[in-house]
N, CA, C and O atoms as a GROMACS GRO file, in nm:
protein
  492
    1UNK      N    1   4.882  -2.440   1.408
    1UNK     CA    2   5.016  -2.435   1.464
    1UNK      C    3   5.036  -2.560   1.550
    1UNK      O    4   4.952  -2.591   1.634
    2UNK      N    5   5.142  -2.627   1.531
    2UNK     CA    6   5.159  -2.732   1.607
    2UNK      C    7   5.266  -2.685   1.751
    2UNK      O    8   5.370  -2.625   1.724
    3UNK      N    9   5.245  -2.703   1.842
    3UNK     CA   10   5.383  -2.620   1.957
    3UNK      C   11   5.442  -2.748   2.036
    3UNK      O   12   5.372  -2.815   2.113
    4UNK      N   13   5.554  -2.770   2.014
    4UNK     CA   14   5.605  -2.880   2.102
    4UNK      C   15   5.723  -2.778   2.186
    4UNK      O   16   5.807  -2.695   2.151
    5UNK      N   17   5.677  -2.834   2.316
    5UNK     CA   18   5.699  -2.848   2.451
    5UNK      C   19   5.819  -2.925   2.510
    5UNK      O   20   5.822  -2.973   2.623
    6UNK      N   21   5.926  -2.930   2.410
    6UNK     CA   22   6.061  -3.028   2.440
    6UNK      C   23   6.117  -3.017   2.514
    6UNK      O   24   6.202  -2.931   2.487
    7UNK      N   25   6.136  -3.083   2.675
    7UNK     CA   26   6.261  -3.018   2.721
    7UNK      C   27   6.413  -3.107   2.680
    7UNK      O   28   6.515  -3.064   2.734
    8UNK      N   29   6.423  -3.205   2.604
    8UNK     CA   30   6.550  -3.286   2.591
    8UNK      C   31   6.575  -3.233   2.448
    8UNK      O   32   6.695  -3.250   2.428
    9UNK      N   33   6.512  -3.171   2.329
    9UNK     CA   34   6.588  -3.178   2.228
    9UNK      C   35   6.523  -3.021   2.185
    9UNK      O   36   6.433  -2.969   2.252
   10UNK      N   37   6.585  -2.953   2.061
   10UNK     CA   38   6.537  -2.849   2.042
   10UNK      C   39   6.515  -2.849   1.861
   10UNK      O   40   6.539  -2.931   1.772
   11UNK      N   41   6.464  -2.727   1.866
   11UNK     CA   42   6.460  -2.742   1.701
   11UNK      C   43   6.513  -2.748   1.589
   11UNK      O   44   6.568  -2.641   1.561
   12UNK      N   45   6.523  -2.830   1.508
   12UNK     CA   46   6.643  -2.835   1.414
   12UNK      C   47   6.741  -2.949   1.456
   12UNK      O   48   6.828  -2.980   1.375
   13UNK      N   49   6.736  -3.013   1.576
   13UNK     CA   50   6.781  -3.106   1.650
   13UNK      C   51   6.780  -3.243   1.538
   13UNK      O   52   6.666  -3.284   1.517
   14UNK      N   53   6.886  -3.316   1.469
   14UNK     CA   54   6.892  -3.423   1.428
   14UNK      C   55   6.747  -3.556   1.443
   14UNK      O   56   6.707  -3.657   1.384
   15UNK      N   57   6.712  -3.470   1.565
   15UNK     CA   58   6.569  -3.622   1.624
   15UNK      C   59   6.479  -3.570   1.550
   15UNK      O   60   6.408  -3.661   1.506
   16UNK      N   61   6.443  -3.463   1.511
   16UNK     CA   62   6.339  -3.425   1.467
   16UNK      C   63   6.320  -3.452   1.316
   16UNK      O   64   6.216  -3.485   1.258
   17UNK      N   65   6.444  -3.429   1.265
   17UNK     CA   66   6.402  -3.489   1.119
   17UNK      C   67   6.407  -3.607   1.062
   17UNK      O   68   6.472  -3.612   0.957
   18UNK      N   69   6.348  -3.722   1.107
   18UNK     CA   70   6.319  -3.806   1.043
   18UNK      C   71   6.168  -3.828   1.053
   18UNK      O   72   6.087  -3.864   0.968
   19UNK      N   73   6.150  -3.791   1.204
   19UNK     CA   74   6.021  -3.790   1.207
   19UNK      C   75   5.887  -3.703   1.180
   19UNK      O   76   5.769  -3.734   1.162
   20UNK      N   77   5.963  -3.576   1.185
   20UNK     CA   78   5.834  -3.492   1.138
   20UNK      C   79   5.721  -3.509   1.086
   20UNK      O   80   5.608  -3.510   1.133
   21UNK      N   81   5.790  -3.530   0.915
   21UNK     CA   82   5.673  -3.566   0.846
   21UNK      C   83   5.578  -3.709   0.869
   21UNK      O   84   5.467  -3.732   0.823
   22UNK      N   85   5.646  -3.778   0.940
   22UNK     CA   86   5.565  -3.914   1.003
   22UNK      C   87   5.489  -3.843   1.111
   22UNK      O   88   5.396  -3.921   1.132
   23UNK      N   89   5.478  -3.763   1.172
   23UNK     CA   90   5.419  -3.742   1.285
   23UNK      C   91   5.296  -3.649   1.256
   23UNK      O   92   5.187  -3.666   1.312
   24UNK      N   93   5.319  -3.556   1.171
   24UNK     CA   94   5.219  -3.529   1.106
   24UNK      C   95   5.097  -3.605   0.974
   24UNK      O   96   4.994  -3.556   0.928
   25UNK      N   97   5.148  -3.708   0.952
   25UNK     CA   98   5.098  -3.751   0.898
   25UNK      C   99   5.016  -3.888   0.968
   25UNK      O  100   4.926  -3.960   0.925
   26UNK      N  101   5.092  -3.887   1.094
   26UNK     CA  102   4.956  -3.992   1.196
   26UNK      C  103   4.863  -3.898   1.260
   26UNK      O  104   4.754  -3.929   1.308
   27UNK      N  105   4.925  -3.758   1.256
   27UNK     CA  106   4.806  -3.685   1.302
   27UNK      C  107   4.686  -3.627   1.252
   27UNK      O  108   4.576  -3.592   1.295
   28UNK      N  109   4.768  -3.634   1.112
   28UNK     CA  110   4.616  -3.676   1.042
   28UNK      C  111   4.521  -3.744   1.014
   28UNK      O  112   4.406  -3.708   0.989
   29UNK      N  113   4.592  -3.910   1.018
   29UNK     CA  114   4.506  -3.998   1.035
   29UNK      C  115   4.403  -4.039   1.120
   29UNK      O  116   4.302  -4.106   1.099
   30UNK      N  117   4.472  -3.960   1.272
   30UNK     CA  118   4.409  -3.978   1.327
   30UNK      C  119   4.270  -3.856   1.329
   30UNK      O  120   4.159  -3.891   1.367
   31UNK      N  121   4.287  -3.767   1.301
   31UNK     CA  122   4.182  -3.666   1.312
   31UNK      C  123   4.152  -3.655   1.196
   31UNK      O  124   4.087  -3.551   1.183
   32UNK      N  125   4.165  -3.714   1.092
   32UNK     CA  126   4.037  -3.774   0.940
   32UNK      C  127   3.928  -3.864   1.002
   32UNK      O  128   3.807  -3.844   0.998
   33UNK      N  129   4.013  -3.997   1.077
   33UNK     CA  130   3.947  -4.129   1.163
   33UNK      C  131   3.834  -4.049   1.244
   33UNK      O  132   3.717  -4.078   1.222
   34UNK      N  133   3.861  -3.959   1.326
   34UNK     CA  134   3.793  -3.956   1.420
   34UNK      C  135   3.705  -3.814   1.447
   34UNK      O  136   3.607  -3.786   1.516
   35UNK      N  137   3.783  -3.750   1.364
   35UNK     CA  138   3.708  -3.565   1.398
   35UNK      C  139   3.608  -3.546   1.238
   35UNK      O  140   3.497  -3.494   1.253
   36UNK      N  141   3.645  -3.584   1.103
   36UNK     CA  142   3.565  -3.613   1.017
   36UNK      C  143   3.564  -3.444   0.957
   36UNK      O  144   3.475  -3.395   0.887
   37UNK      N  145   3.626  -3.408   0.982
   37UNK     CA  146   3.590  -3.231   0.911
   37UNK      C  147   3.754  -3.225   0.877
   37UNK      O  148   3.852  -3.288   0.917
   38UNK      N  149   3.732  -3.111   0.780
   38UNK     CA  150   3.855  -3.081   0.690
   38UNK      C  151   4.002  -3.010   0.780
   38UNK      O  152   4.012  -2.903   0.839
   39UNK      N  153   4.067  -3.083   0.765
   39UNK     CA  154   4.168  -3.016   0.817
   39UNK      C  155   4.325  -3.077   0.751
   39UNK      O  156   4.334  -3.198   0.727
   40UNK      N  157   4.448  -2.979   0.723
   40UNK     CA  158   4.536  -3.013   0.677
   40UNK      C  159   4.678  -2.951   0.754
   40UNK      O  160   4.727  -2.838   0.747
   41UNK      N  161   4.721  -3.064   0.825
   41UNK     CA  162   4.830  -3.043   0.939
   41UNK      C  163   4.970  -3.047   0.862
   41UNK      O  164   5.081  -3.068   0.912
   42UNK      N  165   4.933  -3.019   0.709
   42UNK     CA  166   5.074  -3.003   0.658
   42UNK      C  167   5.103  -2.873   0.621
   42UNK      O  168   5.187  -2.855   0.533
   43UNK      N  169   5.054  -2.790   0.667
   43UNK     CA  170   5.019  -2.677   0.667
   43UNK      C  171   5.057  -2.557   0.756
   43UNK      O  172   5.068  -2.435   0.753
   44UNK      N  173   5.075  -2.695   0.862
   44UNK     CA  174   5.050  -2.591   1.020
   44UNK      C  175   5.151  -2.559   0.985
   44UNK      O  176   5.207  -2.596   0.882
   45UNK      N  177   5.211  -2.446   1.108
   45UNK     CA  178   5.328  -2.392   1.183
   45UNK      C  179   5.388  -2.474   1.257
   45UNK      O  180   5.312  -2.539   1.329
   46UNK      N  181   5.528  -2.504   1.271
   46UNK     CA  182   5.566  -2.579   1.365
   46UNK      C  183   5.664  -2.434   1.459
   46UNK      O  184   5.745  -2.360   1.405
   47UNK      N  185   5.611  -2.430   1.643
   47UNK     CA  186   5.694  -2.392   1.685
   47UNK      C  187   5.745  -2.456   1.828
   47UNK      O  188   5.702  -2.558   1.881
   48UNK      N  189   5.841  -2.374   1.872
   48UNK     CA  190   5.899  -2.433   1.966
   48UNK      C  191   5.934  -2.357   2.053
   48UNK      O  192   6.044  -2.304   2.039
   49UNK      N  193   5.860  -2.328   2.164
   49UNK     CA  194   5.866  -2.191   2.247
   49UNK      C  195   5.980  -2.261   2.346
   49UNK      O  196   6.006  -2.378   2.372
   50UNK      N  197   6.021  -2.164   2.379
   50UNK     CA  198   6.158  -2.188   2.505
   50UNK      C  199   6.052  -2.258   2.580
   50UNK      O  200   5.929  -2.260   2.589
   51UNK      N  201   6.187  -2.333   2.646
   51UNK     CA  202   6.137  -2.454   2.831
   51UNK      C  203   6.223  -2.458   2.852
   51UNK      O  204   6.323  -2.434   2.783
   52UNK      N  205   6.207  -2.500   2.990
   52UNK     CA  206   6.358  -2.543   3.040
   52UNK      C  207   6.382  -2.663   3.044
   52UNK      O  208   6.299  -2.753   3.050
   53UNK      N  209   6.497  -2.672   3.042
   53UNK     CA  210   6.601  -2.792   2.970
   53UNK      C  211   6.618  -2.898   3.125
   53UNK      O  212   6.647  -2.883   3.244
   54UNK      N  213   6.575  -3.015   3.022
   54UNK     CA  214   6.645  -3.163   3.145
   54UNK      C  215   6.766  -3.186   3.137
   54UNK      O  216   6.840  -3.185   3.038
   55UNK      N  217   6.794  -3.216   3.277
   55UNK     CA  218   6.917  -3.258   3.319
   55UNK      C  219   6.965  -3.434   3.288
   55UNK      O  220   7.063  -3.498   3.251
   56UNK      N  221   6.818  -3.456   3.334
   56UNK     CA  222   6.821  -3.625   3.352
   56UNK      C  223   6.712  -3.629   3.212
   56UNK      O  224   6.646  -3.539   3.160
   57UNK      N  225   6.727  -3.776   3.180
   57UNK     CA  226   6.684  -3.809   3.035
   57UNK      C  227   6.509  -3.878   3.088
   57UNK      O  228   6.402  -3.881   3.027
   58UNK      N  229   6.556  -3.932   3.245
   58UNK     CA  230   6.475  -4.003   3.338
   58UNK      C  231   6.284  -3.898   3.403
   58UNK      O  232   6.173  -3.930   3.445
   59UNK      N  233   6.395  -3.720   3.356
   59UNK     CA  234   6.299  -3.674   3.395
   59UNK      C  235   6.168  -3.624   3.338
   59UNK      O  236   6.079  -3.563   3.395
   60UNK      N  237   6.177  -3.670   3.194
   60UNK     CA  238   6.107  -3.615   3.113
   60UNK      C  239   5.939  -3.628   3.147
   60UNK      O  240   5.850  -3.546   3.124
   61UNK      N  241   5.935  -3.698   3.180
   61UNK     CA  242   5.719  -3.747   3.221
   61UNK      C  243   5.707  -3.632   3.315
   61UNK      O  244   5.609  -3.562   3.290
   62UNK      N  245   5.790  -3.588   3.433
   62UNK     CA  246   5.786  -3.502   3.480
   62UNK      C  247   5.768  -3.350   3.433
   62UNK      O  248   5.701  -3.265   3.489
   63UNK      N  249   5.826  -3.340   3.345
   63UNK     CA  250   5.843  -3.233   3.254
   63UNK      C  251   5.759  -3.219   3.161
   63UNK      O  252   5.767  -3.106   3.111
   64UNK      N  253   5.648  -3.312   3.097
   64UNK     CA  254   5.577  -3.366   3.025
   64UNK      C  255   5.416  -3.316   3.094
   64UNK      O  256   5.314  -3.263   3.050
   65UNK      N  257   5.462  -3.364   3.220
   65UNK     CA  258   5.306  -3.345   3.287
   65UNK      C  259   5.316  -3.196   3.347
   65UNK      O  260   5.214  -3.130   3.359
   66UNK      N  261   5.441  -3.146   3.386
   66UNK     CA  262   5.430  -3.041   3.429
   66UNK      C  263   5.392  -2.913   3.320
   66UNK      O  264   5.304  -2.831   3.349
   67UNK      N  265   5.453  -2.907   3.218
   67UNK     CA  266   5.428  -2.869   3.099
   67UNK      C  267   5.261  -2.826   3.060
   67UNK      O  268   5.205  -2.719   3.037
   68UNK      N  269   5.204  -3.006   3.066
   68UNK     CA  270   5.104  -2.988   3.041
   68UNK      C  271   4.956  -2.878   3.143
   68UNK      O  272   4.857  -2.812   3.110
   69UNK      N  273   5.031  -2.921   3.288
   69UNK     CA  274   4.982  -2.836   3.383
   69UNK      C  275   4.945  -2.687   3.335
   69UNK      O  276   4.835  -2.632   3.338
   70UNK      N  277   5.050  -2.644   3.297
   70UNK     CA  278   5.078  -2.496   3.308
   70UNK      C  279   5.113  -2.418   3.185
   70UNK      O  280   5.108  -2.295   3.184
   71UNK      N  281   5.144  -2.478   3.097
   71UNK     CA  282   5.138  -2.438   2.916
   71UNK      C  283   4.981  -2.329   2.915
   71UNK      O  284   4.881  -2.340   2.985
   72UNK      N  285   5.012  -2.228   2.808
   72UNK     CA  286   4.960  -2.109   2.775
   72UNK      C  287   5.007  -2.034   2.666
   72UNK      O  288   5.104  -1.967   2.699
   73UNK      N  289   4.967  -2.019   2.526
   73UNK     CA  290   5.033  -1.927   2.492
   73UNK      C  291   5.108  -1.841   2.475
   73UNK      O  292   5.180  -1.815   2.378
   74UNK      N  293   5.090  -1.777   2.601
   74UNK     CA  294   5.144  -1.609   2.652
   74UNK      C  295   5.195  -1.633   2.818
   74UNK      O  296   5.185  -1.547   2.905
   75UNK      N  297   5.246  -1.756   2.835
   75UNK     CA  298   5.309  -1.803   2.916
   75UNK      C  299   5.424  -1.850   2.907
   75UNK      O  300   5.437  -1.956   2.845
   76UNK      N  301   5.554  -1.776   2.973
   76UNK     CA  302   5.681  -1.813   2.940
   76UNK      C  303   5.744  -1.957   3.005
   76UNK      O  304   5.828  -1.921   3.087
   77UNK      N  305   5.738  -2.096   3.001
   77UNK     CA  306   5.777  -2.150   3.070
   77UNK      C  307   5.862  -2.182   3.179
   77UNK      O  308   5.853  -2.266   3.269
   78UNK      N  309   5.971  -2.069   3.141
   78UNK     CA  310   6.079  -2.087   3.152
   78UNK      C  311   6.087  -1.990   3.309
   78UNK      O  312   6.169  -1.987   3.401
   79UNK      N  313   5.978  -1.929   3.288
   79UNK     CA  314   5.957  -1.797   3.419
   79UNK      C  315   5.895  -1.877   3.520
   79UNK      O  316   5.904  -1.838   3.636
   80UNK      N  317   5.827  -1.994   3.492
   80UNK     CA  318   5.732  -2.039   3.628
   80UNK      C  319   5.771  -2.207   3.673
   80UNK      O  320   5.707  -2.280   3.749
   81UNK      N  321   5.876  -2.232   3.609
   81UNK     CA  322   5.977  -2.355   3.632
   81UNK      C  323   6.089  -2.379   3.608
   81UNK      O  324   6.115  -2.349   3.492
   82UNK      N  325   6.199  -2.435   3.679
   82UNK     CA  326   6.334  -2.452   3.637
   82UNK      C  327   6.382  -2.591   3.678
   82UNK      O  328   6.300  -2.666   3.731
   83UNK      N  329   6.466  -2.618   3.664
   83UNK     CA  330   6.559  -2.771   3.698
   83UNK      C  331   6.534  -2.772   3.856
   83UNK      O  332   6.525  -2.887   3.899
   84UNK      N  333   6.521  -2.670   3.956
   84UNK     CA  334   6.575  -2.705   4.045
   84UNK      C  335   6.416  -2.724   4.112
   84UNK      O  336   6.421  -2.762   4.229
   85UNK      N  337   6.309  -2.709   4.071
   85UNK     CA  338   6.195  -2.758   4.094
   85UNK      C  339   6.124  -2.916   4.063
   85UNK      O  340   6.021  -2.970   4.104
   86UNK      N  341   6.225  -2.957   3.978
   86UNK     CA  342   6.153  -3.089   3.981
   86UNK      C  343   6.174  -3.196   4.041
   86UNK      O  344   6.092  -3.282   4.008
   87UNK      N  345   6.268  -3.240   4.136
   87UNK     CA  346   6.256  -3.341   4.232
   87UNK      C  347   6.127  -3.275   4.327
   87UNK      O  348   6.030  -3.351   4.327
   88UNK      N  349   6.113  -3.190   4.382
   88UNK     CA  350   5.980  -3.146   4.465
   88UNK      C  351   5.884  -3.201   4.374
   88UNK      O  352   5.811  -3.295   4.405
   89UNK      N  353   5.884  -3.134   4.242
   89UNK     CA  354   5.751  -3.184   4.158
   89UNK      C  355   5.694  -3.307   4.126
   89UNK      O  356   5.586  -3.343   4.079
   90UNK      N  357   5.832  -3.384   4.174
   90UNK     CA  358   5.796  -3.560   4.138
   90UNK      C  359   5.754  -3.610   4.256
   90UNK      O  360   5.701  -3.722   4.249
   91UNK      N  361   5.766  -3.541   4.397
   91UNK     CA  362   5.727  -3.576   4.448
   91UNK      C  363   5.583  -3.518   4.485
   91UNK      O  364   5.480  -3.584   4.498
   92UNK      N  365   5.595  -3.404   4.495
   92UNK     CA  366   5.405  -3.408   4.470
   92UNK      C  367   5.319  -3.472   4.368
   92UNK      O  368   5.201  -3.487   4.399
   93UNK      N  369   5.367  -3.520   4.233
   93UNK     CA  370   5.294  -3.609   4.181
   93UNK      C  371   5.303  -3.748   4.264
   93UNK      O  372   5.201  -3.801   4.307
   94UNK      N  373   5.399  -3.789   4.278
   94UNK     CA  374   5.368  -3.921   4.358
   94UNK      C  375   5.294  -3.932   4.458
   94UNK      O  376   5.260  -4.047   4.486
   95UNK      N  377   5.241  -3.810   4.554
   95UNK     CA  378   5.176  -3.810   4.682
   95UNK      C  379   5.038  -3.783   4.598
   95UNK      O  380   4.957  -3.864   4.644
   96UNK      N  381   4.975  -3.704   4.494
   96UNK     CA  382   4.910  -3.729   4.448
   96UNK      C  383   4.844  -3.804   4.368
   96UNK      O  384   4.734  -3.768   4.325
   97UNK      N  385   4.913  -3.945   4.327
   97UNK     CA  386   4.861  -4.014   4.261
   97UNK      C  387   4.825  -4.170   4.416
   97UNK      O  388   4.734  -4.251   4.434
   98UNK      N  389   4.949  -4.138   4.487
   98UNK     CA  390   4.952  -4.259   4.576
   98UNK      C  391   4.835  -4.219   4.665
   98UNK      O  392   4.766  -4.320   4.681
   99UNK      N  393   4.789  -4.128   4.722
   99UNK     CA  394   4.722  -4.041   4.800
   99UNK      C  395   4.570  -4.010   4.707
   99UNK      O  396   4.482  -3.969   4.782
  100UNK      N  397   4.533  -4.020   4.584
  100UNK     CA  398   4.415  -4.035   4.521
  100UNK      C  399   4.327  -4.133   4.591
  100UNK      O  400   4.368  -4.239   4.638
  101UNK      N  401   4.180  -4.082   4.596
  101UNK     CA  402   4.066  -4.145   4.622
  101UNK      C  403   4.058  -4.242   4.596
  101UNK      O  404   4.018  -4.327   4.675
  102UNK      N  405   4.100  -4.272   4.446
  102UNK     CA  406   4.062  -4.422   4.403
  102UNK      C  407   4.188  -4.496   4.372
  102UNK      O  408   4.201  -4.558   4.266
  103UNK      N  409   4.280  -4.491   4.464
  103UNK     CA  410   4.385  -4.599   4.484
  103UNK      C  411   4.340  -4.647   4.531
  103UNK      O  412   4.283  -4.586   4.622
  104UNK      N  413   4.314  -4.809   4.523
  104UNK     CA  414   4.311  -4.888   4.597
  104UNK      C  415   4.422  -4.953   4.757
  104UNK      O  416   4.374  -5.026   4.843
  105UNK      N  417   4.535  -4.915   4.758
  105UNK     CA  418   4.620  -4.904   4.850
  105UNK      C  419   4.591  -4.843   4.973
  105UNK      O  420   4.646  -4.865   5.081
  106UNK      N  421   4.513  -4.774   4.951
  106UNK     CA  422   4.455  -4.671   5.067
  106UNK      C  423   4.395  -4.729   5.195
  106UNK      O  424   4.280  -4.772   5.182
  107UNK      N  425   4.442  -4.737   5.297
  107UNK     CA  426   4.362  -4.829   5.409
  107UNK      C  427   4.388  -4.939   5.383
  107UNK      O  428   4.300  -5.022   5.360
  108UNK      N  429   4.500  -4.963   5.380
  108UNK     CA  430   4.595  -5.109   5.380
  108UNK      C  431   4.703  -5.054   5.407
  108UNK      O  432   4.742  -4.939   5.389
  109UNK      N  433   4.790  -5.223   5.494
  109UNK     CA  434   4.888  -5.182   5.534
  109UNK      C  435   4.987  -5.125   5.466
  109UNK      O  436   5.071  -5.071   5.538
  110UNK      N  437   5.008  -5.118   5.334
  110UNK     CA  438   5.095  -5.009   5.235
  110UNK      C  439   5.050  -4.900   5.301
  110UNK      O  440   5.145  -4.848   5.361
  111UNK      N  441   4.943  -4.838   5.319
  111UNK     CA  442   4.940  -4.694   5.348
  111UNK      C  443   5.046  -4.638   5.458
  111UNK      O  444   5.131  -4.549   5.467
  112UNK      N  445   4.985  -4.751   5.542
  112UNK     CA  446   5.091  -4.752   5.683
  112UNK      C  447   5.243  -4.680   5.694
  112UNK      O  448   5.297  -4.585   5.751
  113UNK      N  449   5.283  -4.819   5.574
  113UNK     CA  450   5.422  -4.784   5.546
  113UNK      C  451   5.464  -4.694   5.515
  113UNK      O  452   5.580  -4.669   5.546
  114UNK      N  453   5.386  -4.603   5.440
  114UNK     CA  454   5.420  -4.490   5.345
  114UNK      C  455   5.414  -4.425   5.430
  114UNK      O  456   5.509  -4.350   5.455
  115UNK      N  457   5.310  -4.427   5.503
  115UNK     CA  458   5.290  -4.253   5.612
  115UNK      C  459   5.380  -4.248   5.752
  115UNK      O  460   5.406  -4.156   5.829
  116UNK      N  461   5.425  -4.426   5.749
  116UNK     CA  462   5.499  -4.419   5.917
  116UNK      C  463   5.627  -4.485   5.858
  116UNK      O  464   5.657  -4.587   5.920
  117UNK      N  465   5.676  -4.466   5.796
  117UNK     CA  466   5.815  -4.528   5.746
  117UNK      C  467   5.950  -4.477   5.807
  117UNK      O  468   6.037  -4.557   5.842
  118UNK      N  469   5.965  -4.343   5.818
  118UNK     CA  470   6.019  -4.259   5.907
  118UNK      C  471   5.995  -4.305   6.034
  118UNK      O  472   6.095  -4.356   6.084
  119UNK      N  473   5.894  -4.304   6.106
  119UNK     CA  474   5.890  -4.348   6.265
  119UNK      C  475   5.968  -4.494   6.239
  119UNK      O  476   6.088  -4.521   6.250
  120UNK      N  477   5.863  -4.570   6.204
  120UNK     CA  478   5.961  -4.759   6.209
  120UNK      C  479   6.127  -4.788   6.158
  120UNK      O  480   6.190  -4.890   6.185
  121UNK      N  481   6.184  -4.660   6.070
  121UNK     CA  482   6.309  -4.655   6.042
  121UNK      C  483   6.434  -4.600   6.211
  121UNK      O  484   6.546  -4.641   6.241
  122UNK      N  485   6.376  -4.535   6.255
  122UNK     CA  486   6.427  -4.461   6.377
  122UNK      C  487   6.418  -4.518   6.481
  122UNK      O  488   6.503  -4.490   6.565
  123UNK      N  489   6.307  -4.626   6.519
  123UNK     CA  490   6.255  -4.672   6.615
  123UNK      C  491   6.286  -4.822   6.647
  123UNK      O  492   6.236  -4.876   6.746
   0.00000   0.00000   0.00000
């Protein structure tokens, strides 16, 4: 079964058919190339479980990673996220990627800025 996770287009959606069969057919290439055991992805199921829908076209990586977070089977997407969660969510990814161990930014004056930007704006 293949399950795509769309929040900008849905199934049956004009975008989808040109590419389908191209997309399955790099996914085979790639897992002939590299996995070496029998498998035939023309075969699969294609589905498309409800998500919730973007507003912005801008927000999709957000939606992409969040998705990937929390996707499950027997998990309704649509119950444990909505539109009005993802400006928060972009910003906890950004504090978590800027805020990672191995940024180099860290303990330089960028950090500074980031954490006292508010004080030096007021002050």
């Amino acid at each position: 079964m293949l399950v795509f996770l769309d929040s900008l287009h849905n199934e049956g959606d004009d975008f989808f058919r040109p590419i389908m069969a191209q997309l399955k057919a790099n996914l085979q290439t790639a897992w002939d190339k590299f996995v070496c055991s029998p498998m035939d992805f023309r075969t699969f199921k294609t589905v498309f479980p409800p998500v919730p829908r973007q507003n912005l076209s801008c927000d999709s990586r957000v939606y992409v990673m969040k998705f990937i977070e929390l996707w499950s089977p027997r998990i309704l997407l649509s119950n444990l996220l909505s539109n009005e969660n993802i400006c928060n969510i972009r910003v906890q990814y950004a504090n978590r990627i800027f805020f990672h161990e191995k940024n180099q930014m860290l303990q330089t004056e960028i950090q500074n800025v980031v954490l006292n930007w508010f004080d030096s704006y007021f002050n």
